[in-house]
Residue frames as qw, qx, qy, qz and C-alpha x, y, z in Angstrom:
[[0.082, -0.165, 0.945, 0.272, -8.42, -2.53, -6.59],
 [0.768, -0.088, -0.162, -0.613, -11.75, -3.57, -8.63],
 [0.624, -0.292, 0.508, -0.517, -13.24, -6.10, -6.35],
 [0.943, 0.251, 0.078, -0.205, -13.78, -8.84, -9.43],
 [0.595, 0.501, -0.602, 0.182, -9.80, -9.47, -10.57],
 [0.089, 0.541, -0.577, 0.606, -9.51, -10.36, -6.57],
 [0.767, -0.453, -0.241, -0.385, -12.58, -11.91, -4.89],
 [0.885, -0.186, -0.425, -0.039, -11.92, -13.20, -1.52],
 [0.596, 0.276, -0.237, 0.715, -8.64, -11.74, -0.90],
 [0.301, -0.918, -0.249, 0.067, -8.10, -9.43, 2.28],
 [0.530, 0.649, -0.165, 0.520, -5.74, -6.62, 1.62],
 [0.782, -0.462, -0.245, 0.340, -2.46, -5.77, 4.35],
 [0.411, 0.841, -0.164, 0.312, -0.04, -3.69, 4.49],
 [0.864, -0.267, -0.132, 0.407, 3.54, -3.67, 5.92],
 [0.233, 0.958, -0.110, 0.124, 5.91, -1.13, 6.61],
 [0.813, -0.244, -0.047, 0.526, 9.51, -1.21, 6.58],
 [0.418, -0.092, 0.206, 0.880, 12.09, 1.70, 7.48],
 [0.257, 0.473, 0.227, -0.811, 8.63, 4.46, 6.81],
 [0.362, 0.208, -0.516, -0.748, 7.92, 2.85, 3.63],
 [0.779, 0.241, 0.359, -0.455, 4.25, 1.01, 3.13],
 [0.158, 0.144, -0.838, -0.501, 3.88, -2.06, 1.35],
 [0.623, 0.192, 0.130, -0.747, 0.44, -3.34, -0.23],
 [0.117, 0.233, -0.955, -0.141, -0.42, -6.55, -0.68],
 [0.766, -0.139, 0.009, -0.627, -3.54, -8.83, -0.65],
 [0.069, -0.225, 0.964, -0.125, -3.45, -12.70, 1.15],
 [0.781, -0.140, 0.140, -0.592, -5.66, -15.07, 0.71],
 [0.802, 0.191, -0.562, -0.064, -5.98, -19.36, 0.72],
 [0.630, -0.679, 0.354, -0.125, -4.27, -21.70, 3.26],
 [0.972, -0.095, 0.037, 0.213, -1.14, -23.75, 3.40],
 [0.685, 0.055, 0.156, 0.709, 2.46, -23.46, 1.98],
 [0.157, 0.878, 0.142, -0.429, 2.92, -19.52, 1.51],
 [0.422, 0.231, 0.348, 0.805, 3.98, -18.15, -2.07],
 [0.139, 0.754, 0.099, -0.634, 4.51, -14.46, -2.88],
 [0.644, 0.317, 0.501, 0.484, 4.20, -13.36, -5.82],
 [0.318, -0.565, 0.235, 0.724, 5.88, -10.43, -6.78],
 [0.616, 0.719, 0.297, -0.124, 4.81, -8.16, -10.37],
 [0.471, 0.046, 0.261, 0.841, 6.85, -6.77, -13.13],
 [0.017, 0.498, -0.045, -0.866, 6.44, -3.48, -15.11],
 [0.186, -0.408, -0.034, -0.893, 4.10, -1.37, -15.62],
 [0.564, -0.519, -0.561, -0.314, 1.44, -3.62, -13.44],
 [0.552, -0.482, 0.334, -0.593, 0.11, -4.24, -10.10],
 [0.356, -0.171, 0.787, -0.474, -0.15, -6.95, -7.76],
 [0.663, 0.315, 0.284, -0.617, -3.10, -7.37, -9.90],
 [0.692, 0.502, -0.384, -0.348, -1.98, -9.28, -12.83],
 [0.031, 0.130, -0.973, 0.187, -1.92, -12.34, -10.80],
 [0.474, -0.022, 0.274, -0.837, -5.12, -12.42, -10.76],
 [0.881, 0.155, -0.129, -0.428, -5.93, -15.43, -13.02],
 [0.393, 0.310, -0.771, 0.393, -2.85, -17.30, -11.31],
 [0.051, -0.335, 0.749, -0.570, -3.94, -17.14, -7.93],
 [0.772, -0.164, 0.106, -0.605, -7.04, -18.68, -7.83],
 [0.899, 0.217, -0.371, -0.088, -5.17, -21.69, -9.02],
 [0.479, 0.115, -0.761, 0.422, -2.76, -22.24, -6.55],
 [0.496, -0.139, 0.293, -0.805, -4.89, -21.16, -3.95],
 [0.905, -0.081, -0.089, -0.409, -7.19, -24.09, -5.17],
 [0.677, 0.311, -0.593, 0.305, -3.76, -26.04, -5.05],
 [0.788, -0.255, -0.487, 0.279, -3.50, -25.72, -1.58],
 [0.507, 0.054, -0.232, 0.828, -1.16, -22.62, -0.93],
 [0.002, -0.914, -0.214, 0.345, -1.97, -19.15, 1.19],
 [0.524, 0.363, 0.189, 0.747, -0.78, -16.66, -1.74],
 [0.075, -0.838, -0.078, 0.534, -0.03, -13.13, -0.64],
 [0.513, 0.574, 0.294, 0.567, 0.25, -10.62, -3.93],
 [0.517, -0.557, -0.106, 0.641, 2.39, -7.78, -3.22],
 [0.182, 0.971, -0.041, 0.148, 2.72, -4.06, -4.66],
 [0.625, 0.047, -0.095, 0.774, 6.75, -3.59, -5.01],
 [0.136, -0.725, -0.247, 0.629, 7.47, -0.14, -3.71],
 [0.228, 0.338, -0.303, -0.861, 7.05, 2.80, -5.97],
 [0.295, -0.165, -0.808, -0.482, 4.09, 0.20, -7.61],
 [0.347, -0.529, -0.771, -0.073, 0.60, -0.19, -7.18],
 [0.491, -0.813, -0.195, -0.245, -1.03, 1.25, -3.97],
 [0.763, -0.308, -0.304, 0.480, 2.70, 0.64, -2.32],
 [0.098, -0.899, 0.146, 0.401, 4.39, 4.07, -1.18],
 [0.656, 0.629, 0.052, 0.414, 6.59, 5.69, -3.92],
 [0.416, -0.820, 0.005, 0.393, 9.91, 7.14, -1.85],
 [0.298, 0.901, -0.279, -0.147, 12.08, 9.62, -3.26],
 [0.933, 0.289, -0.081, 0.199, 14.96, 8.50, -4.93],
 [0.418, -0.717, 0.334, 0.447, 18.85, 9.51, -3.94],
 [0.297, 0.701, -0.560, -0.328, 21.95, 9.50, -6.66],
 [0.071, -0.384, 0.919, -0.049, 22.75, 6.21, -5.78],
 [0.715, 0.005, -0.346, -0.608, 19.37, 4.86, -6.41],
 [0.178, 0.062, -0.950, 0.247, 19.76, 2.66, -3.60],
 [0.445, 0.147, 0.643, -0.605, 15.86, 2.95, -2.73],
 [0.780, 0.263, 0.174, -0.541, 15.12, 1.60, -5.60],
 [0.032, 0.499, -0.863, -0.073, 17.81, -1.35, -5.52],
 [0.705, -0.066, -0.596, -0.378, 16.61, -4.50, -5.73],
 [0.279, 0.016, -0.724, 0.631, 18.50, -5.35, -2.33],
 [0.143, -0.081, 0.095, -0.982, 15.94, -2.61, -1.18],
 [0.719, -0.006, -0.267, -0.642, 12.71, -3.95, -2.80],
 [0.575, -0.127, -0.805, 0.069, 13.72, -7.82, -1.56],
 [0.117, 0.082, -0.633, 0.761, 13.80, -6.38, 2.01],
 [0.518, -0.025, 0.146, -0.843, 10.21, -4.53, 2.27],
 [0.782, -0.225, -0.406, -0.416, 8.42, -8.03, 0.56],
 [0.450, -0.070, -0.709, 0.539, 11.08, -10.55, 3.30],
 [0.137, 0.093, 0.715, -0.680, 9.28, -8.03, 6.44],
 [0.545, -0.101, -0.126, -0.823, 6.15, -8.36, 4.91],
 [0.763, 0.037, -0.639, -0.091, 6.19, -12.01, 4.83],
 [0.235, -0.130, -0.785, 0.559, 7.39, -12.06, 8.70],
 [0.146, -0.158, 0.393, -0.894, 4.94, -9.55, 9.53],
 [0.775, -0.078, -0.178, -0.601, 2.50, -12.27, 8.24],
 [0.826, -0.251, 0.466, -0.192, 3.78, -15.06, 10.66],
 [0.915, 0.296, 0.181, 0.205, 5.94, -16.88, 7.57],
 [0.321, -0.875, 0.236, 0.273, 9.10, -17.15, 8.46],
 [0.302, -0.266, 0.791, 0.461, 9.97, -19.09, 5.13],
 [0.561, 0.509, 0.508, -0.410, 8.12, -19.37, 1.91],
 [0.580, 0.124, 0.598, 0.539, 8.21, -19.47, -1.83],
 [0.050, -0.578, 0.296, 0.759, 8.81, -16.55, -4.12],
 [0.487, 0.416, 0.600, 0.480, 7.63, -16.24, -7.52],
 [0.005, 0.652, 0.195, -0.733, 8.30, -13.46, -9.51],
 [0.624, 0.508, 0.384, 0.453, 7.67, -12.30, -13.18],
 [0.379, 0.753, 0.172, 0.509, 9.76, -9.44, -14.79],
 [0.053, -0.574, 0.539, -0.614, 11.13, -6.22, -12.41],
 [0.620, -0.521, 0.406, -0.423, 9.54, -8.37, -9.54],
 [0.981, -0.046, -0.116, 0.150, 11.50, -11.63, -10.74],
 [0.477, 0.638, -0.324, 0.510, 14.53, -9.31, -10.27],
 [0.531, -0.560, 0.304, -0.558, 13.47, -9.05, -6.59],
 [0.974, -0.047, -0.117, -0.190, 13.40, -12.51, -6.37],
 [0.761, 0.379, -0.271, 0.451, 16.55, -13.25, -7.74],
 [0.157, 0.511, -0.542, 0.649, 18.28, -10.65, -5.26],
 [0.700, -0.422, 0.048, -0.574, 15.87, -11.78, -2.43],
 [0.954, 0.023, -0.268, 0.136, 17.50, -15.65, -2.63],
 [0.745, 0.128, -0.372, 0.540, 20.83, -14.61, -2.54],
 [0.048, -0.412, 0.477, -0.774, 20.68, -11.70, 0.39],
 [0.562, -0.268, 0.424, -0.657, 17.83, -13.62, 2.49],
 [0.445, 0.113, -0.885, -0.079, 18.57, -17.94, 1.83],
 [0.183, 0.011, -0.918, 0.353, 16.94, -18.45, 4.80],
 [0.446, 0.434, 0.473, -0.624, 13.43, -17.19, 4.28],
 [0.632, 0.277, -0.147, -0.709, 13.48, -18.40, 1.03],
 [0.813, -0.084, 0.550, -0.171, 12.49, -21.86, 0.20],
 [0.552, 0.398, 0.672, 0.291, 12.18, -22.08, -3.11],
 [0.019, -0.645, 0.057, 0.762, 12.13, -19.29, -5.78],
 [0.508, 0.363, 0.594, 0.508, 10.81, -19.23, -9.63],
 [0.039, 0.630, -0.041, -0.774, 11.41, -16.36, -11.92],
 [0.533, 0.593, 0.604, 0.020, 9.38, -15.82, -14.92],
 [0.521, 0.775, 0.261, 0.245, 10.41, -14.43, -18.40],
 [0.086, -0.965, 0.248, 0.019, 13.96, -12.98, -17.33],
 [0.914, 0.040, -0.222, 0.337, 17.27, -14.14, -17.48],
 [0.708, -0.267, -0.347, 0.554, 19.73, -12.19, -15.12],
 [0.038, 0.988, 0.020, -0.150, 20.14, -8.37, -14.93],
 [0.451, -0.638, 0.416, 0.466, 23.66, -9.17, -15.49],
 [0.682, 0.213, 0.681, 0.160, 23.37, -11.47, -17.58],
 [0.361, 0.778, 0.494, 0.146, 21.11, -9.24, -19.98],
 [0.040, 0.962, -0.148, -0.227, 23.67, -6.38, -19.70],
 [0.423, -0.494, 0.671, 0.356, 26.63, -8.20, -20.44],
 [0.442, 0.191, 0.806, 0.344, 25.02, -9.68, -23.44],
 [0.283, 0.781, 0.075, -0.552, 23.26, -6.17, -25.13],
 [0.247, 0.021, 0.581, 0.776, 23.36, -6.39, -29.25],
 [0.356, -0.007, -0.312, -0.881, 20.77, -4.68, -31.90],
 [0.559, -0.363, -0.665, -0.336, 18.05, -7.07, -31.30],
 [0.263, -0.497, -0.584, 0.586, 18.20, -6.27, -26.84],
 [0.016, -0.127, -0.006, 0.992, 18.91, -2.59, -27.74],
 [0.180, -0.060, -0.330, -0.925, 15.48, -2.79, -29.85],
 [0.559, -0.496, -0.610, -0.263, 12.88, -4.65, -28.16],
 [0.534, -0.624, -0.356, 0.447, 14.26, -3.42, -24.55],
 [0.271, 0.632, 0.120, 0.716, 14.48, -0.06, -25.76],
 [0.448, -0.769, -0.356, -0.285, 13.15, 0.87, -22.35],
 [0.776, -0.347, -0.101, 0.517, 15.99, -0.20, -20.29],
 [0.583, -0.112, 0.037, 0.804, 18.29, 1.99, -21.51],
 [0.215, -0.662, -0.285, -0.659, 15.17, 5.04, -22.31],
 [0.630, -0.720, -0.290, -0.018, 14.05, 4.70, -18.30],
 [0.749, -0.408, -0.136, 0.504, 17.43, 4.54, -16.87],
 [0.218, 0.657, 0.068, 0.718, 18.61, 8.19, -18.43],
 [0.458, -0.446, -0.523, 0.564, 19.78, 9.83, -15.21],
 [0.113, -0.131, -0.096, -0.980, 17.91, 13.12, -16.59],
 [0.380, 0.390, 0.389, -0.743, 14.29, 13.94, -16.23],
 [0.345, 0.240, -0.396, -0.817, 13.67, 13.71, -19.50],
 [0.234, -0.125, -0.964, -0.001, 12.30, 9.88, -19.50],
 [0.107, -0.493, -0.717, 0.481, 9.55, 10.98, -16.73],
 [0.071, 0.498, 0.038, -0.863, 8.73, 14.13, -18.88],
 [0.351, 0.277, -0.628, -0.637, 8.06, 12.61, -22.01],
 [0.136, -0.366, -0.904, 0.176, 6.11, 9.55, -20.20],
 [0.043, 0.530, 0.635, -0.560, 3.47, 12.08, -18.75],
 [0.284, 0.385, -0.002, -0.878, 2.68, 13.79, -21.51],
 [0.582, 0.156, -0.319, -0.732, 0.96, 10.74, -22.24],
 [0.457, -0.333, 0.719, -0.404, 0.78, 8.47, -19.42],
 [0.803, 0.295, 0.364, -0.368, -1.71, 6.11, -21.30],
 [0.741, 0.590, -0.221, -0.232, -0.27, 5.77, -24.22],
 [0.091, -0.574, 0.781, -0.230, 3.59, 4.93, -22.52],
 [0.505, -0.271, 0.761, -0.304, 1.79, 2.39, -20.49],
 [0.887, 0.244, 0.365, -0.141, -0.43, 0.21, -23.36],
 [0.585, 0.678, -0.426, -0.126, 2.35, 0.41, -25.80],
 [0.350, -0.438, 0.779, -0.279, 4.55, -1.62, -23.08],
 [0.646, 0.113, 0.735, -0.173, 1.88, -4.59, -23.73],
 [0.565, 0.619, -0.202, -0.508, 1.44, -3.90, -27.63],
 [0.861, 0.372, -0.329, -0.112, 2.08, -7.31, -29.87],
 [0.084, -0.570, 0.760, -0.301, 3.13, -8.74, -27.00],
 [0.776, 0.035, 0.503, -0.379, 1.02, -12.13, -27.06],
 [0.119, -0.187, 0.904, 0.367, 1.46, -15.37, -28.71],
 [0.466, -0.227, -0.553, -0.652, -2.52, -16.00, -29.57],
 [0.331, -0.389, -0.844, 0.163, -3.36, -16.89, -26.09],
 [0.116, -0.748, -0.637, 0.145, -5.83, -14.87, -23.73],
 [0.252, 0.670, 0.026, 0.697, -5.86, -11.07, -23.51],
 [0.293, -0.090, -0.502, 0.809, -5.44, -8.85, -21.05],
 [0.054, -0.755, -0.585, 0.291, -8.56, -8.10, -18.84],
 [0.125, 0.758, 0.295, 0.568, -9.62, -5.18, -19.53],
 [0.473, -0.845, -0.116, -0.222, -10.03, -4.41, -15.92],
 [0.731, -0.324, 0.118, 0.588, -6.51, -5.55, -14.84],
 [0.468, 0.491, 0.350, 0.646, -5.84, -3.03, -17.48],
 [0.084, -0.867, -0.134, -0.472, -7.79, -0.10, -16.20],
 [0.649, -0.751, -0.028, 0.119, -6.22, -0.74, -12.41],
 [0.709, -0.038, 0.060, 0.702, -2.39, -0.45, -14.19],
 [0.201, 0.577, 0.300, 0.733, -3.67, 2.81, -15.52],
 [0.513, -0.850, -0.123, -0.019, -5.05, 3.69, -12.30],
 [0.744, -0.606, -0.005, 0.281, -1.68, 3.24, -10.63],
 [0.676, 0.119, 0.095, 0.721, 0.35, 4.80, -13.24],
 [0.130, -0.990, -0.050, -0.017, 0.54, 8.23, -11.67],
 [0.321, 0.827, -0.386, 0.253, 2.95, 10.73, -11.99],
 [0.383, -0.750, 0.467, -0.270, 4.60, 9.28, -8.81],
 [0.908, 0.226, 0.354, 0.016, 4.49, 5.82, -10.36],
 [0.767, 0.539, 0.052, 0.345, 6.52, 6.79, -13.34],
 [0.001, 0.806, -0.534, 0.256, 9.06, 9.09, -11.42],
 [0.613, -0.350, 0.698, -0.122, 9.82, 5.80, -8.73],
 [0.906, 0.240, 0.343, -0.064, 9.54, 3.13, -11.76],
 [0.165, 0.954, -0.181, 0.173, 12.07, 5.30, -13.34],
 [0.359, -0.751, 0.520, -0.189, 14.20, 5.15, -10.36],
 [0.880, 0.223, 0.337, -0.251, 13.86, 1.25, -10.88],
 [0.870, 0.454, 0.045, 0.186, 15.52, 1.13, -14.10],
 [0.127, 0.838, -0.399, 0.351, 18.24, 3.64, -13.14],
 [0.579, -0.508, 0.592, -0.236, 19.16, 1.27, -10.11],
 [0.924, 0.273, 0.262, -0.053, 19.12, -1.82, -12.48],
 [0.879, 0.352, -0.006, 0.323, 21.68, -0.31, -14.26],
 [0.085, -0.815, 0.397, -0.414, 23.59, 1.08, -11.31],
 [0.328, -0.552, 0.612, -0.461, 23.78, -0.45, -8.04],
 [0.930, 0.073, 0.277, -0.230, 22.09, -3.63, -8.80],
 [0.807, 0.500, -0.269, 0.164, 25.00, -4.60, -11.32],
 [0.087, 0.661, -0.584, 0.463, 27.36, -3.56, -8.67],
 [0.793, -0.171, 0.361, -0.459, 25.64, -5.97, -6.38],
 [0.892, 0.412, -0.132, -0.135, 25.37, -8.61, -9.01],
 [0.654, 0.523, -0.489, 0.245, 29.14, -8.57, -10.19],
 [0.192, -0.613, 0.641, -0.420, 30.03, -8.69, -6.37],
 [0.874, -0.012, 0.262, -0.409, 28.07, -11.54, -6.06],
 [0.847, 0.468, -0.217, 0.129, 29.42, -13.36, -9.52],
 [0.176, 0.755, -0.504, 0.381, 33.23, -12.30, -7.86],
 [0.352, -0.445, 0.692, -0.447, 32.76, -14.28, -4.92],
 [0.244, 0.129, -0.958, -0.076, 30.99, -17.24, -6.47],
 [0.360, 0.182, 0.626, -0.668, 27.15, -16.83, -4.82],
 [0.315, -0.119, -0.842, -0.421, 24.87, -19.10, -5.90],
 [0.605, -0.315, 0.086, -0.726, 21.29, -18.97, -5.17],
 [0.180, -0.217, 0.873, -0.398, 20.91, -22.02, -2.79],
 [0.568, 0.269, 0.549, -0.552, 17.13, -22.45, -3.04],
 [0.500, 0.298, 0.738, 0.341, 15.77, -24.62, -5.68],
 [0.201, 0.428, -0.243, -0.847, 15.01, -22.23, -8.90],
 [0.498, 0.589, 0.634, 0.039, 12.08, -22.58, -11.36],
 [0.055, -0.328, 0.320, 0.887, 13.20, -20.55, -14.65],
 [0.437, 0.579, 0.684, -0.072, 9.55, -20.27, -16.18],
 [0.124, -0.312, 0.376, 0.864, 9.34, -18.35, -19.89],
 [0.666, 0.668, 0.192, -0.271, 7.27, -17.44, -23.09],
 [0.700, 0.140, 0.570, 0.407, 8.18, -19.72, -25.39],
 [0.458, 0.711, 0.376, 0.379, 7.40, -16.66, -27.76],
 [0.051, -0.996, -0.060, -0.042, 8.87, -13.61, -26.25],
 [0.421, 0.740, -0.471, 0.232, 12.24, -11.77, -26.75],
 [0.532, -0.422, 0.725, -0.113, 13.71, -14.01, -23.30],
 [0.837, -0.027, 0.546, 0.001, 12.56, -17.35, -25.14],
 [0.573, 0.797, -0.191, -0.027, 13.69, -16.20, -28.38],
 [0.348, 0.823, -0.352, 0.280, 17.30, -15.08, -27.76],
 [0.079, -0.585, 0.762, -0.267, 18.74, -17.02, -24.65],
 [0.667, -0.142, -0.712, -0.168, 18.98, -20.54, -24.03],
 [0.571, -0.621, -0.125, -0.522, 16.95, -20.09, -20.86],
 [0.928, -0.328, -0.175, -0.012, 17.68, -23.20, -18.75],
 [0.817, 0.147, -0.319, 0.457, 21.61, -22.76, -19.13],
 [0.098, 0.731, 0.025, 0.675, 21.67, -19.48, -18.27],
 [0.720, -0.575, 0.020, -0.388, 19.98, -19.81, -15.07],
 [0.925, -0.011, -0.317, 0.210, 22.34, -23.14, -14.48],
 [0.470, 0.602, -0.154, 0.627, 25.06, -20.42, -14.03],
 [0.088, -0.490, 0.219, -0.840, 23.77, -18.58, -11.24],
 [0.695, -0.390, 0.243, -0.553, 21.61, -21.09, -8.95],
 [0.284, -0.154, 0.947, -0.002, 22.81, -25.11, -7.63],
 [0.301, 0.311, 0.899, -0.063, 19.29, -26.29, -8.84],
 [0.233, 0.323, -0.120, -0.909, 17.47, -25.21, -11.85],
 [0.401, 0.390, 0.789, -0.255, 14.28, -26.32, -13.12],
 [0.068, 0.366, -0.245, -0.895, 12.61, -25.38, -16.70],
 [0.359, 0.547, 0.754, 0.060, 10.03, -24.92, -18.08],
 [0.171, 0.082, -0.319, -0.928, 8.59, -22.50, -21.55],
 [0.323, 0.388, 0.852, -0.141, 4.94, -22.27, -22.07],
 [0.345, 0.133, 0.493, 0.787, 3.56, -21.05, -24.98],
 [0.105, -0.960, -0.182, 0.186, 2.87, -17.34, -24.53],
 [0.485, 0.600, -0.133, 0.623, 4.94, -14.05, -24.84],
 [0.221, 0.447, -0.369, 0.784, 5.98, -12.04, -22.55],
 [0.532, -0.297, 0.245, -0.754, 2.82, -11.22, -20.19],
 [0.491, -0.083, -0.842, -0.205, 2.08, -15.31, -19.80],
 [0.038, 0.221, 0.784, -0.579, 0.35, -14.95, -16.19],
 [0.367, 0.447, 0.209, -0.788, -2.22, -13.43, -18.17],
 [0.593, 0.372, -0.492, -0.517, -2.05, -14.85, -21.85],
 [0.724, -0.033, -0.597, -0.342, -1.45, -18.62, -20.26],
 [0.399, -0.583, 0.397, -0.586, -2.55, -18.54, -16.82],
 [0.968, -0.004, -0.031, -0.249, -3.38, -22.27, -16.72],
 [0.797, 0.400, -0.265, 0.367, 0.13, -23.68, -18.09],
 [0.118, 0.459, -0.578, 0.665, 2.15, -21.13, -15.37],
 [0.326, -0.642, 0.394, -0.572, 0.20, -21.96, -12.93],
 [0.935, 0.290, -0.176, -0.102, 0.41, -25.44, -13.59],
 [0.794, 0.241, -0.379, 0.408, 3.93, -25.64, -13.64],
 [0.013, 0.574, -0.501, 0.648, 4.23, -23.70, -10.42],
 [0.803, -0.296, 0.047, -0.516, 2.27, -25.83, -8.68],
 [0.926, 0.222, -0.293, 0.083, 4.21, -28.76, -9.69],
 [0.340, 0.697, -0.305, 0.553, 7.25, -27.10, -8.87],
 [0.381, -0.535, 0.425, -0.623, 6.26, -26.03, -5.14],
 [0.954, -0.230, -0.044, -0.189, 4.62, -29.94, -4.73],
 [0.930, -0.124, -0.227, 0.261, 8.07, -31.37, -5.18],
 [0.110, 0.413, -0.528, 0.733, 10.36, -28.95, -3.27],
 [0.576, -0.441, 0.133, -0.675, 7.72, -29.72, -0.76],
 [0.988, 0.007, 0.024, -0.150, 8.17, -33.32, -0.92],
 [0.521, -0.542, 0.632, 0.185, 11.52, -33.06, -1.13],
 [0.894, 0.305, 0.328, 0.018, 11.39, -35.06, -5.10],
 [0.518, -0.343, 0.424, 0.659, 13.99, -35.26, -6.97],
 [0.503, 0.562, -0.273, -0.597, 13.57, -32.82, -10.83]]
C-alpha cells in the first residue's frame, strides 16, 4: 500500500477457516468498517477516512477476500467461497479479532453487498449499516431491462461460468480495470492517481480469477440466499443508511429510498452529487452524511 493514501494507519490481518484478511485500523471511538467495491482496494477510502476518524470513530478498512492484499481461495461449482454469506463472515471475525464485538458497517458497491448480507446473517454485531450506490442484488436482477443490461454489462460478462471472462480480462489487465472507472464522474474530484496505481497493483491474475468468482456467486447462491430471505420475510433490523450518486446508473434508474424501505425496518437517505465512485469524486458530502448518520444511531435520535 503507498504509504501517502494511508498515513497513520497500522495494517492487521485476520484469518478465518485458512483464509487471510487485510485490513488497516486506525482513530479511536465508535468502530466503522468499511468494506470496498470492484475493481479497488481497501484503498479507496482513503479520502473518507480521515474524516471520520477526525469525527471521532476507530475505522478499520478491509481487503474483501479474493481483493487487495486479502488471500484469493479457489473457487468450487457452487461458488459458495465467494458468497457474500462467505465474505460477511471473514470481515464479522475480523472485527472480533479486533476486540469489537459490535460496530458499524459501511459499504460501497460488491462490499455494500457484504454489508447487506452481513446485517441479516450477523444482527447482532451489527449496529448500524449504510450501503453506498446499490440497490439489492435481488432487487437489480429482478428488475434487468436494456438500460441494466448496458451499463452493467459486467454482471452478466463476469458471471459466465466459462473461463472465457478471466481470459479475455488478462490479455489486458489494465485496460479491463480503467475502463470500469471511464465517464464515470459527475465533475467532482478524480481519482488519485496513486489509489489508481495500488488497484492496478492488486489486479493480478489471481484477482481477476476470485473477482470473477464474485460475480458468478452474485448470480448464483447469493440470489438463492436472498429469495430465501425475501420468502420468510427478513428484514435487516439495524438502522440502514442508503447513500448514492445522484448521477450514476443507481440514482438514475431506481427510486433509491423506496427500494431499500422494502428490505430494512429503518431506512435513511441520502444522494450526493457524484457518480458512481463518490468516496472519491465527493469525499466530503459521504463522509458527511455518514458521520451524521453514525452520531444519531449513537444517540439513539430519531431520522
Amino acid at each position: 500500500m503507498n504509504a501517502r493514501l494511508l498515513p497513520g494507519l497500522r495494517r492487521v490481518e485476520s484469518a478465518r477457516d485458512g483464509v487471510r484478511i487485510n485490513a488497516f485500523v486506525g482513530g479511536e471511538g465508535p468502530p466503522i468498517l468499511l468494506l470496498h467495491g470492484y475493481p479497488q482496494t481497501s484503498a479507496m477510502w482513503h479520502r473518507v477516512a480521515p474524516e471520520l476518524i477526525a469525527a471521532g470513530h476507530t475505522v478499520v478498512l478491509a481487503d474483501l477476500r479474493g481483493y487487495g492484499d486479502s488471500d484469493k481461495p479457489g473457487d468450487t461449482p457452487s461458488h459458495d467461497p465467494y458468497g457474500k454469506r462467505a465474505m460477511a463472515a471473514d470481515q464479522v471475525s475480523l472485527m472480533k479479532s479486533l476486540g469489537f464485538a459490535r460496530f458499524a458497517v459501511v459499504g460501497h458497491d460488491r462490499g455494500a453487498r457484504v454489508a447487506h448480507r452481513m446485517a441479516l446473517d450477523s444482527p447482532e454485531r451489527v449496529r448500524s449499516v449504510a450501503v453506498l450506490d446499490i440497490v439489492p442484488t435481488l432487487h437489480m436482477f429482478e428488475s434487468v431491462d436494456r438500460a441494466m443490461a448496458s451499463e452493467y454489462f459486467h454482471w452478466f460478462f463476469l458471471a459466465q461460468s466459462s473461463d472465457l471472462p478471466e481470459r479475455l480480462i488478462l490479455a489486458d489487465t489494465r485496460a479491463w480495470l480503467r475502463s470500469r472507472f471511464a465517464g464515470r464522474n459527475a465533475g467532482g474530484r478524480d481519482i488519485d492517481e496513486a489509489a489508481m496505481a495500488e488497484y492496478e497493483r492488486c489486479f493480478d491474475p489471481a484477482t481477476v480469477r476470485a473477482s470473477c468468482a464474485d460475480y458468478r456467486a452474485a448470480a448464483g447462491v447469493d440470489l438463492v440466499h436472498d429469495r430465501r430471505d425475501r420468502e420468510r420475510g427478513r428484514l435487516i433490523e439495524a438502522p440502514l443508511l442508503a447513500l448514492w450518486g445522484a448521477g450514476s446508473y443507481v440514482g438514475r434508474n431506481f427510486d433509491v429510498a423506496r427500494v431499500w424501505k422494502s428490505y430494512a425496518r429503518r431506512v435513511d437517505a441520502v444522494s450526493v452529487h457524484a457518480d458512481h465512485y463518490l468516496c472519491e469524486e465527493a469525499p466530503d458530502a459521504v463522509a458527511h452524511a455518514l458521520t451524521s448518520f453514525c452520531r444519531n444511531v449513537e444517540s439513539g435520535e430519531p431520522r
